[in-house]
Every structure is written in structure tokens, then in C-alpha cells.
N, C-alpha and C positions, 0 to 999 in steps of 0.2 A: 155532382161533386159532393165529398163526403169528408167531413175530420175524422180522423181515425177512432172512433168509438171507446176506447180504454182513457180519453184524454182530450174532454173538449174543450179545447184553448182556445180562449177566444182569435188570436193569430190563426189559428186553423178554420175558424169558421170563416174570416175576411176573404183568408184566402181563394176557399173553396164558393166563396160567392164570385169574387173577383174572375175565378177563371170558367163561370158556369157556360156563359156565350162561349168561349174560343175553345170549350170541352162541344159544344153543339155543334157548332161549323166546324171542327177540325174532320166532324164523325162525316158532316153531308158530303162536304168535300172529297173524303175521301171513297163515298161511295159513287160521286161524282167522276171521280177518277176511273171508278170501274173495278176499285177495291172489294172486299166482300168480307170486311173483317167480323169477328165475334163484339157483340156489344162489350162495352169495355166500364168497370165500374172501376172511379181516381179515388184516391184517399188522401189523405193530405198528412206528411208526417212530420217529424224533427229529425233532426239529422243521427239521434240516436238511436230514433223506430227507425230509420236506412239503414244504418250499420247494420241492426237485429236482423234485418227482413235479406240481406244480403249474406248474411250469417247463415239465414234457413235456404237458402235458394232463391228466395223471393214469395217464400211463404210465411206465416202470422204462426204455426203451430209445428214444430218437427219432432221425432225422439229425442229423448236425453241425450246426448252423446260431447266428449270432450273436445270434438270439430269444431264446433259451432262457433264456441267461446273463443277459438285459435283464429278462428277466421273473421267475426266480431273486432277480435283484438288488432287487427292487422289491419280491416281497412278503418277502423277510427284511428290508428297513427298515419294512415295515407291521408285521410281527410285534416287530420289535424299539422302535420309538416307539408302539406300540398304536393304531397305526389299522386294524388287522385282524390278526384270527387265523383261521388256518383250521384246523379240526375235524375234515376228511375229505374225501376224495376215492373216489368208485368211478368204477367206467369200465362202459360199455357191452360187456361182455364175456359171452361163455357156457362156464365161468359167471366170473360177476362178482368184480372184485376191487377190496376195499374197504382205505383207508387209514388208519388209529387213531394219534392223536400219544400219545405216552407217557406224557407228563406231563399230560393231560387230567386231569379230576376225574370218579370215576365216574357223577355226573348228565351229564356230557358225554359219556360211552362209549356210553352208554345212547340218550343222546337220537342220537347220531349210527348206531347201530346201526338204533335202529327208522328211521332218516329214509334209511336206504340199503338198509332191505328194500325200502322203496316205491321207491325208484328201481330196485331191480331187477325188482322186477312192471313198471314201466311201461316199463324198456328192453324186457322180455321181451313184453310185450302190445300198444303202441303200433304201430300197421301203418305208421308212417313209419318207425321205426326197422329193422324188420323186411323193409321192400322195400328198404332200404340196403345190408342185410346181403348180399347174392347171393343164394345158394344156399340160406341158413339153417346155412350150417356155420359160425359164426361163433368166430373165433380174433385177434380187435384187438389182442393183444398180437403174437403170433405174426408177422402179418401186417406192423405198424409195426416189427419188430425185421426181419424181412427187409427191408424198406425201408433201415433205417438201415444194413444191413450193404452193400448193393448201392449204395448212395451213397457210403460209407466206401472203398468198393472202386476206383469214379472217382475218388474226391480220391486215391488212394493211387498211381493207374495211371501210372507215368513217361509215356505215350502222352498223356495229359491233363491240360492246367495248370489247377493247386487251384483260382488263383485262375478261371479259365473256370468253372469247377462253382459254386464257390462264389457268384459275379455269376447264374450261370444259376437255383440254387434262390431267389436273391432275387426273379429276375422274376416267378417261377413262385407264390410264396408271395403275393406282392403282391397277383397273381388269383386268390388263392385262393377267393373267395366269389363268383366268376364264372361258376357254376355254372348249370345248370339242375335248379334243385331239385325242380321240380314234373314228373321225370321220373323216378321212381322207379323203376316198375314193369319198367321194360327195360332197371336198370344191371343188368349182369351183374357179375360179380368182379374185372374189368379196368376199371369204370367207363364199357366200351363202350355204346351204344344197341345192344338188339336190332335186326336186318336185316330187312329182309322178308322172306327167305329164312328164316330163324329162326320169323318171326311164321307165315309158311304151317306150318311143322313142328310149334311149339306149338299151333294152331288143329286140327291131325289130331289131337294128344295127347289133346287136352280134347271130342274129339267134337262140335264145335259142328254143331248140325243146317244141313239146307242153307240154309235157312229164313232165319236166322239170316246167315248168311255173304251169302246174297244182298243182305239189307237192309242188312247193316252191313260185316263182310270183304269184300267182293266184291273178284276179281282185279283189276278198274279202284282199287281204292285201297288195293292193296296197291302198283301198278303206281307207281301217285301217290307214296306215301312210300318207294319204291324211290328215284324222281326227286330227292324232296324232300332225300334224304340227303345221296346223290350231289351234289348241285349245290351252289354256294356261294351264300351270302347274297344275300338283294337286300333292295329298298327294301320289297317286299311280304311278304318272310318272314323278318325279320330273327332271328338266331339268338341266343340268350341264354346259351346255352351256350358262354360267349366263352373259358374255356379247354380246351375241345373240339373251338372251332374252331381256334384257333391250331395245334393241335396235329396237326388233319388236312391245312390248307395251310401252318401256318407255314415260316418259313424263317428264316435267319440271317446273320448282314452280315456277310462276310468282307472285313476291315479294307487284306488283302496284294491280295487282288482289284478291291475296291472293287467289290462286286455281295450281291444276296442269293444265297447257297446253300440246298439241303437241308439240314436237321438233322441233325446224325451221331446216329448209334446211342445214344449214351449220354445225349443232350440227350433223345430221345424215349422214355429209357427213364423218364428221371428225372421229366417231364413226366407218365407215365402212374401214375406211383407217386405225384405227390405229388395229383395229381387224383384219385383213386381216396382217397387220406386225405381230401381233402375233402368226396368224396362221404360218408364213414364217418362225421365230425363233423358232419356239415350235421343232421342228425335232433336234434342237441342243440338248436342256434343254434334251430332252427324251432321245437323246443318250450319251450323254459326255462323258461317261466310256468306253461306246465300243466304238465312235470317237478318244479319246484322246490315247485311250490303243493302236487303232489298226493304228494309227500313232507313236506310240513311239515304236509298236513292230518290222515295217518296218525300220523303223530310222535307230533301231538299226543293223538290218539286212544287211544295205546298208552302213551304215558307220562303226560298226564295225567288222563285220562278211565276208563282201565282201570290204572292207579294202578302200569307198570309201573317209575313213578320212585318210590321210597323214598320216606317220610315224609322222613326228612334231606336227601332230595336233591333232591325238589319246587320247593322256595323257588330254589337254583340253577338248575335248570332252567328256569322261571318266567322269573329274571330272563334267561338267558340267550335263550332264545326271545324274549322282548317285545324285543330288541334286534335280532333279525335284522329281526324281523314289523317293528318301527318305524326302521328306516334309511331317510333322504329319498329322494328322487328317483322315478325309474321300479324299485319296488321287487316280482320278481318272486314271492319267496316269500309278499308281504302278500296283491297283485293275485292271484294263483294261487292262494295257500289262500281268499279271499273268495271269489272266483268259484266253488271247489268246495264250498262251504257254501252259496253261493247253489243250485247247479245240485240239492243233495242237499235243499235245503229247500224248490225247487220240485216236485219231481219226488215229495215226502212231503205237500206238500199237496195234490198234484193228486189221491193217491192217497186224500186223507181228503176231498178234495171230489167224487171220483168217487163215491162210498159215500153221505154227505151226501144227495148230490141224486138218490139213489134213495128216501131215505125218504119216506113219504104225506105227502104236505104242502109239501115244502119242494122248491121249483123257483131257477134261476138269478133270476128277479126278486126274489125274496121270500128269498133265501140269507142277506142280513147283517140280517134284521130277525127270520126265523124261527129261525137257530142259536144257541144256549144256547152261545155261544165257550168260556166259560169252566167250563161240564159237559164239552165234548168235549175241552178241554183234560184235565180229571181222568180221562177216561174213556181217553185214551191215555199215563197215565201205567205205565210197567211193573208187572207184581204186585211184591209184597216179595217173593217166594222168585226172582224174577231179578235184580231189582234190590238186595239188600244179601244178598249171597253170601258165608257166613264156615262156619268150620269145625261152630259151634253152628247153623246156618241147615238144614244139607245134609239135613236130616228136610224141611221146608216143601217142598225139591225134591223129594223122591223121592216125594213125597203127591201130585205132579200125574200125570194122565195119563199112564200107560207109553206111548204113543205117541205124545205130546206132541213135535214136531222141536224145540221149542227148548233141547232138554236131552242133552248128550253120556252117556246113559244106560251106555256101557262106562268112561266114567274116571266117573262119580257114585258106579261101583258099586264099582268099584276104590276110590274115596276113600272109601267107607264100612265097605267092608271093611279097609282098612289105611290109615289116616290117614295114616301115616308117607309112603305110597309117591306120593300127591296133597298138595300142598301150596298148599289151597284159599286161605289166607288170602291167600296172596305171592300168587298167581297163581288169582286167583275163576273167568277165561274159559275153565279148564280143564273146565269140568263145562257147558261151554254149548257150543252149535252155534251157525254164524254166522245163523239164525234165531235165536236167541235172544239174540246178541250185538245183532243189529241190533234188537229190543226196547229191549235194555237200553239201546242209546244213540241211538231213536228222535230224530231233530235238530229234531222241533217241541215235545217237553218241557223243551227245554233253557231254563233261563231268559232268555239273550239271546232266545231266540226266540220266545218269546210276545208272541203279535198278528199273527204271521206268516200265519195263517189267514184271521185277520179282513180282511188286507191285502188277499185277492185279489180281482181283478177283475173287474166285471159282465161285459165281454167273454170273458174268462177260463171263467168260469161258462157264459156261452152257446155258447161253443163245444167245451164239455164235454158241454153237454144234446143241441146238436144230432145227435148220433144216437145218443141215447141210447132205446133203443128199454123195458127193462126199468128205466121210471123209478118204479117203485113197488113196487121190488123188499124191501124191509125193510118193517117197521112202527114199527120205534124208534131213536133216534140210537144207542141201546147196540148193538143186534142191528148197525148199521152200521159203525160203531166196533170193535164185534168182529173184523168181516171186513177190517178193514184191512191189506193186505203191509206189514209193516212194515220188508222190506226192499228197497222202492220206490227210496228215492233213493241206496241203496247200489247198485243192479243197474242205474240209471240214468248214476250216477258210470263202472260198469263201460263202456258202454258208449260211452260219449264217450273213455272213456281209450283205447280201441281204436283209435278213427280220426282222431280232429282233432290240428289242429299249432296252436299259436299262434294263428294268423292266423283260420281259422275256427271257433276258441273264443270271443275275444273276441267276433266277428262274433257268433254265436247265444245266447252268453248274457249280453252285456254291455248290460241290458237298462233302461231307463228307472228301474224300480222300482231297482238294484241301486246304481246310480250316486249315486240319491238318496240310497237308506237309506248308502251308505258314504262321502258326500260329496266323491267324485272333481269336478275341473276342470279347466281347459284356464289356462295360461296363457302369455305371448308378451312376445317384448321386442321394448318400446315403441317406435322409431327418433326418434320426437317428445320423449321425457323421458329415454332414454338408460338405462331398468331393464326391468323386468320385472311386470307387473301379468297379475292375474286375469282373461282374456280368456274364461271362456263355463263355464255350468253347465251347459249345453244338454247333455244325454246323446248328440245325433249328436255332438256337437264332441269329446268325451270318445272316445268311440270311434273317430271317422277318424283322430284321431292318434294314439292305441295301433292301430289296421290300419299307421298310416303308419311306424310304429317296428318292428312285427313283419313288415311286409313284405319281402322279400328281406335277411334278419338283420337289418332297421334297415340298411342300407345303401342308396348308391343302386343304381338297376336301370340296366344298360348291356347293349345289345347288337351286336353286329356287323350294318350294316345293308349294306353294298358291301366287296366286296375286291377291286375293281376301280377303282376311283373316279376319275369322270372320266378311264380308260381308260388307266391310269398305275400299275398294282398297287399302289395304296396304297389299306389296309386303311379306312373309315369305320365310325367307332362312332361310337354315338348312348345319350345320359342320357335315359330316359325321364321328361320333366320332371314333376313334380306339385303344384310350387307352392314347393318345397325348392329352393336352388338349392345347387351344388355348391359345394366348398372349391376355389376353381379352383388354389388353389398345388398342391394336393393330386392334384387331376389331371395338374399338367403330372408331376409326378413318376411315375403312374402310365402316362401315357404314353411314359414312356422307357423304363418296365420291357415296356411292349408292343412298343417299337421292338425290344429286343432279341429278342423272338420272332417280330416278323415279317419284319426285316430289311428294313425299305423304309421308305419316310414314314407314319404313321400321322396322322389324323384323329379328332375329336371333336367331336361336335356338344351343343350345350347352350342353354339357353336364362337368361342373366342379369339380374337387378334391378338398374337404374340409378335414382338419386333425383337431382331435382334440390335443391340446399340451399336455394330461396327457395319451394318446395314444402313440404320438412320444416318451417322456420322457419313459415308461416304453419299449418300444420298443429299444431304443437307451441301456438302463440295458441289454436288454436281446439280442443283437448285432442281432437282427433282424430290418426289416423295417416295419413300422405302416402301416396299412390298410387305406388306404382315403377311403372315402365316397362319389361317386359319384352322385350328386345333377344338376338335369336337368333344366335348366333355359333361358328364353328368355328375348331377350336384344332389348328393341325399343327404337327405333330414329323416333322424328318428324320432326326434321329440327331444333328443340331450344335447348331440354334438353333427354336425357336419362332415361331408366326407365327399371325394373328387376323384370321380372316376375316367379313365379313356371311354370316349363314347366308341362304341362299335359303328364300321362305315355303313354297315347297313341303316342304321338309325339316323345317320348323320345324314344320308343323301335323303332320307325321309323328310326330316324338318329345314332343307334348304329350299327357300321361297324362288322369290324371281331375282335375276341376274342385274341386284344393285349395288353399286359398290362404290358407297359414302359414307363417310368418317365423321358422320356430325351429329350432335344431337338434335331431337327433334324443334326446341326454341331457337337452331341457328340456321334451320335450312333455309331463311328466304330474309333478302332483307328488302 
């Protein structure tokens, strides 16, 4: 624990003493759990270092830029009229660094400790965050302080006017999320694409047989994405990576000319730095839901389940949680810890129905008439010597099996040789291994979750049996029950946490059953009644529009489709439409910030809802919604004025995505 070094108050050094043990057991604990977080360094600040730090992203050092100070501004009037406090801030670092307000109350300290271990297992484990990283030498404070300093150093340069730098990070910031996110694997540390020249030297590294390289490397398609680089956009391989592209042909409008120029040195240096930041935040934007949920899931696990909040501190904590988990809207710590309780309660009964339906007798047809639900429920409850673990208990342990894994048999023996030096009562998970943790907090004994067994389905069960070749492998539901992992949907949680981002988490577990049991909907506003009504319970409906929210950050998807256009160097981007249509004031604006990087006219193609009013009117009679008319239209910018053109249908059927058709913006699709 650390006061914040600019400012050492003596409040901050109490503090940072005060919470030195529950910064130590939050860390064992959680690798007790089976966590695997990055070492995490706390700091201790005032609520005005929070504001700052939340200001930069949750870093100490950022560029100059007018953002900062707007967003500074905003959450000190949240904190100051109580419509939000914030508690912490860690950042994606190696190793991590976490942010502590001072004036917290110690169920706060606590809960914010254990809820930024899990965020540093999943920065450290997540393979999106990790093909972000380059190299794997990963230094994001480091890195954003060079930035800020080599920015600091053009606005400072007589040679370069402030206000030029200043206009240029605005454009650059605009596109920030113009990214191609779904190219990980070949950002290098500059945010470049790996070359083919690169990709041939990697493929000798990694020994791929010839075998291999014939079917899939072969020199005709490494030859191909040689081409593909090299060449600029067209209609057939429009490029998504729209500030990539600008950056490889952009150019600049010189005013004393009247022409576009090259970029000078300093535009494209600034240009690669702040790309290169974006690449390094994009792994957050992608994840949030599974980030934020598979921190709030652990939280809760450690502070109210393995009882690391106090008796005095519980009730606090309690309320303070049911406040973040119950805030409206598109809520991702609720959605995300649901989900992870869902994925961990599947993945625990798959492993008690796998067992089940070996024993004589009981096949997938005959499952919910032949299981005794509520024996097998009793049968996987933990013994009492794991489950009520106290200083008078630690005889009932040491009576089991000496090679029993679910018992940390070097601290059981230490706590029974010196009582003093384990401190079983405060902290019971001490004398357990994460076999024996995941026992004790097996997620289908829980009592929200009983009947969870019973729920499963025929389909389910049969495609469990089918190839089950050793289906009469026990003779009793106990002898079954025995052999259950009961660290199934803990090793199963591991495993999703490694690979999915958002977008193909909802996809695979956001599943009929889940949606019910948690009563998610869709709802939309009305154009006929002028509010907002409950539009679909339907589970796809529920899901397309959380894909449609977590797809490219909830933003829309644009890419560069011509930078030729009609033969005239103006650049054509295109909104891949999907039933959203855009803020169009919002584009012209972001069109100008494109004019300044490409220095020519720029183009936007889009697709807009027109309603007629004696359409709405008879529709509004008939409590139905009006059909709009979907009208394809391009929006150029010279540099002076605006102009609206008919999209041609060839271009039109171009940039139509997939067949969604909701009238909401992306803050209303889920409530």
C-alpha cells in the first residue's frame, strides 16, 4: 500500500497502513480461488486525485487535450450532488495499478480490493487483452506518459502552431474507435499490421510443416495479402480500419496552397500514437460485461460468501453492491455477473447430469421421473468439516483422509500447531485448496439455485447420452454424486475468460433458459404514441440487440470503401447500415474531422428512415407502428459546405448489414 507520492497526507499514510493485511489476503485468496491476477500496486488518493485519474482513463499522466478537463468536470458534479461516486479505478497494467479514495469506509476498501483482484486475473488472462499488448512487455503507464510527453513537445515547438496540434488531436480522437478491432494478432507495438514479409519469417519461427503451409500459407496468398495491403480500398474490400487508412494515404489541406499536401512529420507521428492508445483501450470497450460481471462475481464471492467483509461491514457492503447490481438501463456488472452464474450453474449441472445418467436405470428419457432431485440435492451438499470451518472445527479436518486434495494440509498443520500464526476464524479458506473451496461453494447448493437440476432439458440430456458409451458405469446415485468435479463450473468460467470478448459471450450463453429465468426484454420507442413500450420477450430479440450494442463498442461500423471516388481523390466511406440509423448531425461533424486528414472532399454513404405523417397518424388509430421508408443517400463535405446526394442502389445494397430492424438508440436497447 502506497499514498499517492505528489502528496503525503498523513490520512493517506493511516490509510494505506490500515488496509495493508486485507490488500495481502485479498491477493492469497484470490489466487486461492484459482485466480491468476497480475500483482496489483493500491494508492491511496482524495477524491480530487479520483476525479483526475478518471479524467485520464485511470491513468496519472495523458496528452493535453480539452476532454479531460470535460470529463474531470462532470464526474466532480456526480460526486459532489450524489449521483455517482467512484470507488476505484485499476488499469490494465503489468503489474496493475489500483486506485483507493480515502475517505471510503473499510467495507468499501475491501469490496473494492477483492473486485480489482478479478480485474487483474482477467487483464492478465483474457487473450484479447493480451494480443493488444505487442510483445507481452506490457508498460501502459510508461507508454501513455511517452505519448503525453512527445505531444507536449509539438504544442511547445516554435516550428508548430499549438493551435494546428491542438485541431489535429481533435480529428484524430474523433476516430478513435475507427479501428479494426478484430485484428489483433498482427498489432505489433506501433499498432502496425504485420507484412507478409514478417508473416513468412514468423511461419519459419513456428516450424509449420510443408503440409500445412501448402493448404493454408501458401506463397500465392501470402502474395495476395502482400497486394491486399499495399493497395487502397475499393468497393470489394472496404477497409475498417479507417484510422489506419487515413494514416497510410492521408493527406492535408494547405489553406496558403489551396491543395491537399503530405502530412508533415509531426501530424503522423501524433496520428500513430494516438492509434496505437486506441488499440491498447479497445480490449476494455470489447469486454466491459464480461470484465465488470467477472469482477463483481468474485467480489462477491470473497466478501460475502467466504465472509471476507466483517460481521459490521456486511450490511454496508450488501447495500452498497445491490446498488451498483440494481442501476437501470443497459447494466453491465448485473448482465455480466448473471451471465457468469449462469455459465458456472451450467457447466455444474452438466457435470451432475453427466454422472446421473450413468447410473443402472436412469437414461435421458426417464431423467426427470427417475431422479430423487431433492436426495441429490442433499447428497452434494459439502461435509460440515468443509463447510463450517472455525478454530474448534480444525480436529473434524484433520480426521479426513491425509491425501484428501481438498485440504491445504501445510497451513492446517501449522494452524494446529500454533493457533496464533493461522487465523482460521477471520480467514476459514486458509486451511482449504481450491478443490476444496470449490466444494464449499459448489453454485447448485446454493439456495437461489435449487431446481436448477431439475430444469434441464430433454434435449440437453440426449445429447449428453449420445456418446455415452460407459452408461452404466455406477450402481447408485451416491456412488455418482460422489464422483462429481465439483470444480466443473469454476474450470469452465476459466475457460471462457480466456477467449471471448463481449460480443461472443452474449452470442453462446445468452440462452433461452437464462433470459427467462432473469426476465430480460426488448423495448423501443413507439413513433405512433410518442414513448417507449415493451417491444419482445422473445430471447432472439433480447440477444440481437445486446450483439447490436456490443458490436463495434455499441458504435456504428464505418469503413473506407473508395479513395478514389468517381476519379476525383475523394475519399468514400460507407455506415454499414443494420436497421440503426445514424445521428446524421453527428456525422456531418465527424466528417469534417475526416476532411482534415484527408485534405480533399470526403463522402459518406448511409442509409435513412423517412415517415410519411399520414402514415404514422393512421398507424397511431390502428396501435400499430408506420413503416418508414428506407432512402439511401450520400453526405459530402468539401472543407466549406455540405451536400446530399441519391445514393445509387448499387452502393446501397453494398453497405446493408444484416436483416435488423429496431428503431432505438444504442442506450435503450435493454432494460
Amino acid at each position: 500500500m502506497t499514498a499517492r507520492p505528489r502528496r503525503f497526507r498523513r490520512a493517506a499514510r493511516e490509510e494505506a497502513e490500515r488496509l495493508e493485511e486485507p490488500v495481502r489476503e485479498a491477493a492469497a485468496l484470490a489466487r486461492k480461488l484459482g485466480l491468476d491476477p497480475y500483482p496489483v500496486n493500491y494508492w491511496i488518493v482524495d477524491h480530487d486525485e479520483m476525479n483526475e485519474l478518471i479524467a485520464y482513463g485511470g491513468f496519472q499522466t495523458r496528452y493535453p487535450h480539452w476532454r479531460w478537463g470535460m470529463t474531470y468536470d462532470r464526474q466532480k458534479k456526480q460526486d459532489q450532488f450524489g449521483m455517482g461516486k467512484a470507488f476505484e479505478i485499476v488499469n490494465n497494467d503489468d503489474p496493475s495499478h489500483a486506485f483507493l479514495q480515502e475517505s471510503n469506509s473499510l467495507a468499501d476498501q475491501k469490496a473494492v480490493i477483492t473486485h480489482v483482484e478479478a480485474h487483474a486475473d482477467f487483464f492478465h488472462n483474457n487473450e484479447w487483452f493480451s494480443r493488444f499488448s505487442g510483445d507481452g512487455d506490457l508498460d501502459a503507464a510508461a507508454m501513455l506518459e511517452r505519448h503525453a510527453e512527445t505531444i507536449e513537445r509539438y504544442i511547445d515547438d516554435p516550428d508548430v502552431d499549438r493551435e494546428d496540434v491542438e485541431r489535429f488531436v481533435d480529428a484524430v480522437t474523433c476516430l478513435e474507435d475507427t479501428i479494426d478491432q478484430h485484428w489483433p494478432l498482427s498489432v505489433d507495438r506501433g499498432g502496425e499490421r504485420t507484412r507478409p514479409e514478417d508473416l513468412r519469417d514468423r511461419l519459419e519461427e513456428m516450424d509449420v510443416s510443408e503440409t500445412v503451409r501448402g493448404e493454408v500459407f501458401d506463397d500465392e496468398w501470402l502474395d495476395e495479402l502482400a497486394e491486399s495491403e499495399a493497395a487502397a480500398a475499393d468497393l470489394d474490400r472496404p477497409r475498417t480500419d479507417v484510422l489506419g487508412f487515413l494514416r497510410e494515404h492521408g493527406t492535408v489541406y494547405d489553406e496558403e496552397d489551396g491543395e491537399a499536401v503530405e502530412m508533415e512529420a509531426w501530424q503522423k507521428d501524433i496520428l500513430d500514437l494516438l492509434r496505437r492508445e486506441a488499440y491498447y483501450f479497445a480490449p476494455q470497450k470489447m469486454t466491459k460485461t464480461m470484465n465488470e460481471g467477472w469482477a463483481a462475481f468474485w467480489e462477491s464471492m470473497m466478501m460475502g460468501e467466504e465472509r471476507f467483509a466483517g460481521t459490521d461491514e456486511f450490511l454496508t457492503y450488501a447495500d452498497h453492491q445491490a446498488r451498483v447490481l440494481g442501476s437501470p438501463g443497459m447494466n453491465p456488472y448485473k448482465l455480466g455477473k448473471e451471465l457468469w452464474e449462469y455459465v458456472e450453474n451450467t457447466a455444474n449441472r452438466r457435470e451432475v447430469a453427466d454422472k446421473l445418467l450413468r447410473v443402472e436405470g436412469i437414461t435421458w428419457r426417464n431423467f426427470h421421473d427417475a431422479v430423487d432431485f431433492e436426495r441429490v440435492q442433499s447428497l452434494l451438499e459439502p461435509p460440515e468439516a468443509i463447510d463450517a470451518i472455525r478454530s474448534d472445527t480444525l480436529d473434524d479436518l484433520a480426521a479426513l483422509p491425509d491425501d484428501d486434495p481438498r485440504v491445504d494440509w501445510e497451513t492446517l498443520d501449522r494452524a494446529l500447531s500454533d493457533p496464533d500464526a493461522v487465523d482460521v476464524d477471520r480467514y476459514p479458506w486458509k486451511v482449504l485448496t481450491y478443490e476444496g473451496l470449490a466444494e464449499r461453494h459448489f453454485s447448485l447448493v446454493k439456495p437461489q439455485n435449487r431446481g436448477f437440476i431439475r430444469r434441464i432439458r430433454r434435449s440437453e440430456l440426449e445429447q449428453l447420452s449420445r456418446y455415452m458409451f460407459d452408461d452404466t458405469k455406477y450402481e447408485s446415485v451416491e456412488a455418482a454424486i460422489d464422483d462429481v468435479d465439483k470444480t466443473a463450473g469454476w474450470d469452465r468460467m476459466a475457460e471462457i475468460r480466456e477467449s471471448h470478448n463481449d460480443v461472443t459471450f452474449v452470442d453462446a450463453f445468452l440462452s433461452a433458459e437464462f433470459v427467462e429465468a432473469n426476465d430480460y426484454f426488448t423495448y423501443e420507442y413507439t413513433r405512433s404514441t410518442g414513448d417507449f413500450r415493451v417491444a419482445s420477450t422473445d430471447p432472439e430479440d433480447v440477444k440481437k440487440k445486446l450483439l447490436l450494442q456490443f458490436t463495434n463498442f455499441g458504435k456504428p461500423t464505418i469503413a473506407v470503401f473508395d479513395d478514389n471516388f468517381e476519379n476525383r481523390g475523394e475519399i468514400l466511406l460507407g455506415h454499414r447500415y443494420n436497421g440503426i440509423m445514424l445521428d446524421l448531425e453527428e456525422a456531418r461533424d465527424v466528417l469534417e474531422r475526416v476532411h482534415e486528414l484527408w485534405g480533399r472532399p470526403v463522402n459518406l454513404m448511409t442509409i435513412r428512415k423517412e415517415y410519411d405523417d399520414h402514415e404514422v397518424e393512421v398507424a397511431r388509430r390502428r396501435n400499430r407502428e408506420p413503416e418508414p421508408n428506407e432512402v439511401g443517400v450520400r453526405i459530402r463535405y468539401d472543407g466549406d459546405a455540405f451536400e446530399e446526394h441519391d445514393l445509387d442502389p448499387e452502393l446501397e445494397a453494398r453497405i446493408e448489414a444484416a436483416d435488423v430492424d429496431y428503431d432505438t438508440k444504442p442506450d435503450e436497447w435493454l432494460s
